[in-house]
N, C-alpha and C positions, 0 to 999 in steps of 0.2 A: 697231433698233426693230422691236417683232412690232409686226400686228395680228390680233386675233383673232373668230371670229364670234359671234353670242349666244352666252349659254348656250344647252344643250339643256336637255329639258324635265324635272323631277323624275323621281325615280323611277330604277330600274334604266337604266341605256342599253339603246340596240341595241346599240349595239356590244360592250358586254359578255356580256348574253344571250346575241346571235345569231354572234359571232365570236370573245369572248377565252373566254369559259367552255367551250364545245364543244370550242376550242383546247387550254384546262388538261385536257380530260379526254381528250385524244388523248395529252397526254405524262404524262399520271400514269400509264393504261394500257400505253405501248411504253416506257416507263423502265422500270418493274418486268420487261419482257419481255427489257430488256439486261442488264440487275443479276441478278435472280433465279437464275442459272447461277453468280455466284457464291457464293451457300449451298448449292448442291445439289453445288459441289465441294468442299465441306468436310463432307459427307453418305458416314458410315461407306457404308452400304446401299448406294448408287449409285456408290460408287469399288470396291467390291467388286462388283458386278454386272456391272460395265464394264471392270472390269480394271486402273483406271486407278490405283491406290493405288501412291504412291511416285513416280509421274510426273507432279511438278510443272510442269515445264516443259511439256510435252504439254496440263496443266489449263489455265495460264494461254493458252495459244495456243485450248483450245476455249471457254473464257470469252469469246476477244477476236477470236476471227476472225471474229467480222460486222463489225468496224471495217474491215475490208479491203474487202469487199463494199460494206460502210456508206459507207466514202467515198468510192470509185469509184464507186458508183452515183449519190450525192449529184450528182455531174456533169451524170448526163445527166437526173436529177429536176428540177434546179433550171431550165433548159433546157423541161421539158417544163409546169413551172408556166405558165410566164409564157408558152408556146405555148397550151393546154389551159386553163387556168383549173385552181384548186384542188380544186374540186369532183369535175371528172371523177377527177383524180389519185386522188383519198381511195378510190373506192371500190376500185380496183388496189392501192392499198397496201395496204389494211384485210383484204382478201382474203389477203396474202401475210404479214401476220401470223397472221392465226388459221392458215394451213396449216404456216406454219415451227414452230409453238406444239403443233400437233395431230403435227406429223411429230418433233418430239423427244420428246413424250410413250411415244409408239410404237415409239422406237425399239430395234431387237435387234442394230446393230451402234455403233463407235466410228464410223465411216464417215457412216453416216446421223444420230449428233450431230449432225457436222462439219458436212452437208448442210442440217442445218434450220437451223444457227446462220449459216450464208452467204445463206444467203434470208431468215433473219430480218432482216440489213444491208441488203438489196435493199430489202425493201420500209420499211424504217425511214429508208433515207435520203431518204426524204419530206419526215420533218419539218422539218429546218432551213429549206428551200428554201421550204416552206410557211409556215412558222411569220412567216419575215421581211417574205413576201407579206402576208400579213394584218396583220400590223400596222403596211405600209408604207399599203396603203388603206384599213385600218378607222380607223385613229387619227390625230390631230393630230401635228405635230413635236414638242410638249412633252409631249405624251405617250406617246414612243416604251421610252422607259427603262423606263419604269412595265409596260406591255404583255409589255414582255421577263421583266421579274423579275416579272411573274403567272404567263406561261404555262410558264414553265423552273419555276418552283414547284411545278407540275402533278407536276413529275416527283418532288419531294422528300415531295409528299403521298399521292402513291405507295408510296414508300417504306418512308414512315414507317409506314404501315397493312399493308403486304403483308408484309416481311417476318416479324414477330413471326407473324402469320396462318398466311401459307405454310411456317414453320420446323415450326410445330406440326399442320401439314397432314401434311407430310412424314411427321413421324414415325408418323402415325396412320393416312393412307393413300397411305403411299409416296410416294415421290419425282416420278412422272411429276403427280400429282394439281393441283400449282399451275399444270403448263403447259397441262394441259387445259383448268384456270379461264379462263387466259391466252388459249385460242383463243378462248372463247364470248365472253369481254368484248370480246374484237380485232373481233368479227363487231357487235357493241351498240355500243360506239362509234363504229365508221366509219359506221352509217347514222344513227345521232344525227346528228354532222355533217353527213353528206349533208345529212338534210332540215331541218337549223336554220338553215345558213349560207348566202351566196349571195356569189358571189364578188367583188363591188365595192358597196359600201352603196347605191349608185343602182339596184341589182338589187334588196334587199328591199323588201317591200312595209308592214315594220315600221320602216325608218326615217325617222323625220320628217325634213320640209325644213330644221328648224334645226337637227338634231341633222349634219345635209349639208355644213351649212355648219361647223359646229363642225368637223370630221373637215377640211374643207378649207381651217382655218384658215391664214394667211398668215404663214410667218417669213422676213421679208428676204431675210438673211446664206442660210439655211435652201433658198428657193426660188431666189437667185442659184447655190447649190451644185447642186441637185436638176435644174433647166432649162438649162444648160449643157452643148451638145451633146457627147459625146465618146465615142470607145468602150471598148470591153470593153480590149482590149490597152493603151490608154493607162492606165487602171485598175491595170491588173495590174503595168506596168513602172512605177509610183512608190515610189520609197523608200518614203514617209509608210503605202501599203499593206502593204506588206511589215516595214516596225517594229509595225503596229497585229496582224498578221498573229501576230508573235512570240509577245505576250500570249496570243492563242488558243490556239496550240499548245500551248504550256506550259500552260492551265489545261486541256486537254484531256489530258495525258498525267494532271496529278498525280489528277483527276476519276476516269478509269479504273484506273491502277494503284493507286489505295488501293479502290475500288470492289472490284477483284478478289481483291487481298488479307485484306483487313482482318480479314472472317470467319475466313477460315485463320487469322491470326496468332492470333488472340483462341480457338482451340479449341487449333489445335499448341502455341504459345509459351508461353500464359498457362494454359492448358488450364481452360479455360468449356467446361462442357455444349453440346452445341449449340443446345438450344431456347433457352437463354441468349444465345448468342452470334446467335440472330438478333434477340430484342430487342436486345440492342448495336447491331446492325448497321443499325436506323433510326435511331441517334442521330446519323450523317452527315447523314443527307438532312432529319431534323427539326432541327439548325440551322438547314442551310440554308435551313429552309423558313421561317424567321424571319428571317435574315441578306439573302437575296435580293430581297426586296421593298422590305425596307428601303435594300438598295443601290440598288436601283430607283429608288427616291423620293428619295433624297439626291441622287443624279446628275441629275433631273429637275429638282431646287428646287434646287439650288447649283451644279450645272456642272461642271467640273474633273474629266471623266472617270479621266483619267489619276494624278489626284496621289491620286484613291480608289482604283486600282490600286496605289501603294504602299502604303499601306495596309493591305489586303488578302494582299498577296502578303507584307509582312514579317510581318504576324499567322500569315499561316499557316505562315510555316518556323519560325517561334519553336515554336506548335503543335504541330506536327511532332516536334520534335528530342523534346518534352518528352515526347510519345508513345509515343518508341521507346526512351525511360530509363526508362518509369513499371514499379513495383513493380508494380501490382497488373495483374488485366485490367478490372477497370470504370477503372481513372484512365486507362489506355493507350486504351481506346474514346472516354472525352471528350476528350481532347487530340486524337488523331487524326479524328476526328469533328467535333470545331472547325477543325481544319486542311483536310479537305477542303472545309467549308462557307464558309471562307474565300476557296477558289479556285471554288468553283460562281457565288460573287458576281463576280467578274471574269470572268466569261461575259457576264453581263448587260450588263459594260463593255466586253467586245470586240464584242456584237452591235451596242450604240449606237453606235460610234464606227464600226464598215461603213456606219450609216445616213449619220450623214455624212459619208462618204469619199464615196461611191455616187451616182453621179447618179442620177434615177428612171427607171423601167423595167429597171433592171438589177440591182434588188437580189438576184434571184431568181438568176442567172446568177454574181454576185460572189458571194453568199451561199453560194453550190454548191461554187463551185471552196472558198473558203477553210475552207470547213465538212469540207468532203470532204477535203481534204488534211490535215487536224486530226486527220480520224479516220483515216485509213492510216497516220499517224505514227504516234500515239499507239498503235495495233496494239502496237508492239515494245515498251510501257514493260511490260505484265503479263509476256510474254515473256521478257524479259530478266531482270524481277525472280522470275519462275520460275525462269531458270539459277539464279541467283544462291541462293536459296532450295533447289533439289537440292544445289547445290556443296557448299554452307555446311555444310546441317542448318541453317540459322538465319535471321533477317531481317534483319538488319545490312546486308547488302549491299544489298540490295535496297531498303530507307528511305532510306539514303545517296543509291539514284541518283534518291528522288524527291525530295531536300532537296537538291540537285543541280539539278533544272530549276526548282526553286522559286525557287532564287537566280538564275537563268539572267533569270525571271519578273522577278523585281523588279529588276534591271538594265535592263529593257528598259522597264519601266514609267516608269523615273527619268529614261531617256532622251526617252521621248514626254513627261513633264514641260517635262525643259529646253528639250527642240524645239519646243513649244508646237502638239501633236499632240492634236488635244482636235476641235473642229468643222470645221478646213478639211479641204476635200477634196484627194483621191488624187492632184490635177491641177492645171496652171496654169491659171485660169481665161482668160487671155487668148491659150493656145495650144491648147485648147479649141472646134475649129471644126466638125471633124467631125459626120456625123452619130449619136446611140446606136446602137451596134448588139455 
């Protein structure tokens, strides 16, 4: 049985204003910062400039090697949140995007790519570690889900608006011209945040006493999990983390290797224009931008993390499959386009379900490690589907090995099913004695 506090008061929240919206436009702005490398390597002008035409495998490793960075850092970000508070973080990171953004614009070697796209990781892996902070103290338990599929949407609305933009940038004034956009907004957002947000609602000066109470509503089940002393290692050695952990991984490879490819397949395979192939190329992130919120609110108001991961993960291999038979290139962009936005919604299901794994004050710390290791893995899926793509001459291999961990996906999801892996936590609550740390 919950209980919960008043409403708050009409009208827009604080929490919405001053913590989830500043939030959506940190990841709409460093989404488009991770993604936008892949149109610019399906850009005649720029593989010819660079030298890099014909060396797939090399593209897909310079698309993806901030996830290396990205996730190793994630480590010691998520660590520094919950030391620092969010706020100081923001303005280190925000800094280290506009220079990684302004340093690939610039660049006159393959080398100094490489360079600005491994710093772009560093200071991107902020936001996971951040993003979970804020929504673990700005918002309710019932409305953890919802928070999630708003601000991961940030990144699909991004998307959706940047790529078409910046495809027709390119062509008009060259290829460096979107990342330069990329620096100045990197530098406009981070101090947005700076001065909108404060890092626990009892710090703003805009949030009312009911709206204090509402954010610190009471769920049982919920605060028996959260107040339950235990540490980081016990955390990490439970089964029940490490199957929920599964899910992650997997939506994080099929996320990036269709990310990275997709463009290319849709100009080489199908042979679209390019300025075509970059409106294509938001049709990913614009489902998602519809699919995700809605997963959001379904898990919120019905429960059942897990059996909405089946779900999800059989919608999108079916997707999938259909994408990599379609005749034309506009049917192969909506089928695959629904397939990735299929797995972008099981993100939102493997963020809710760290909530309650996690006891509090560590979300920041567990968020880090599992976040980050998502992203070093998932490194090798563009990689590999690079080999596989030089080997070929074709894309065959390389869809197979992402309808491959899509089934890998929904094995594991049918599993936290039948294990009934859905709101308990990481841990025995009665062997549970220690103190968090």
């Amino acid at each position: 049985m919950a209980t919960y506090a008043a409403s708050a008061p009409r009208g827009i929240s604080a929490r919405w204003k001053y913590a989830l919206i500043p939030l959506t436009a940190v990841w709409l702005v460093t989404f488009v910062e991770k993604v936008n490398v892949s149109l610019v390597i399906a850009n005649k002008q720029f593989l010819t400039q660079t030298g890099l035409t014909g060396h797939e495998a090399l593209l897909g490793v310079l698309a993806n090697v901030f996830l290396l960075s990205y996730g190793i850092s994630m480590f010691f970000w998520g660590a520094a949140v919950d030391r620092w508070g969010v706020r100081r973080t923001m303005v280190v990171a925000a800094l280290l995007w506009a220079i990684s953004e302004f340093g690939f614009a610039s660049s006159h070697s393959v080398a100094q790519l490489f360079a600005s796209r491994i710093l772009l990781g560093i200071g991107e892996a902020f936001s996971f570690p951040v993003s979970l902070a804020v929504t673990e103290r700005w918002f309710p338990p019932r409305e953890h889900s919802m928070a999630n599929g708003v601000w991961i949407a940030g990144a699909d609305i991004g998307v959706v608006f940047a790529m078409p933009v910046f495809a027709v940038m390119t062509v008009n004034m060259g290829w460096p011209a979107p990342f330069w956009t990329l620096g100045i907004l990197s530098l406009v957002v981070g101090l947005w945040f700076y001065l909108a947000f404060r890092d626990t609602p009892e710090e703003h000066p805009k949030v009312s006493e009911a709206e204090r109470q509402l954010i610190g509503e009471v769920d049982e089940v919920f605060l028996q999990h959260k107040t339950t002393h235990v540490t980081t290692a016990q955390v990490l050695a439970s089964g029940r983390f490490w199957l929920v952990w599964v899910l992650g991984v997997c939506t994080t490879i099929e996320v990036w290797g269709l990310t990275t490819w997709i463009p290319t397949y849709l100009v080489a395979a199908k042979h679209v224009s390019f300025v075509h192939a970059g409106y294509l190329a938001s049709l990913p992130t614009g489902f998602a931008l519809i699919l995700q919120p809605l997963g959001g609110w379904l898990q919120s108001r019905f429960g059942h993390r897990s059996m909405w991961a089946i779900l999800w993960a059989g919608l999108g291999l079916i997707c999938l499959w259909i994408g990599t038979i379609a005749p034309t290139g506009g049917m192969a962009a909506v089928f695959l386009a629904l397939g990735y936005a299929t797995q972008v919604v099981n993100i939102v299901t493997f963020n809710s379900m760290l909530f309650a794994l996690t006891p509090r004050g560590l979300i920041g710390k567990i968020g880090g490690f599992a976040n980050g290791l998502n992203q070093i893995l998932s490194f090798f899926a563009p990689f590999v589907m690079g080999i596989f793509i030089q080997a070929e001459g074709k894309f065959t291999g390389a869809f197979m090995l992402e309808e491959i961990v899509m089934a890998v996906m929904l094995l594991d999801a049918i599993v936290l099913t039948v294990a009934r892996i859905d709101n308990r936590p990481a841990y025995r609550l009665s062997a549970a004695k220690s103190q968090v740390g």
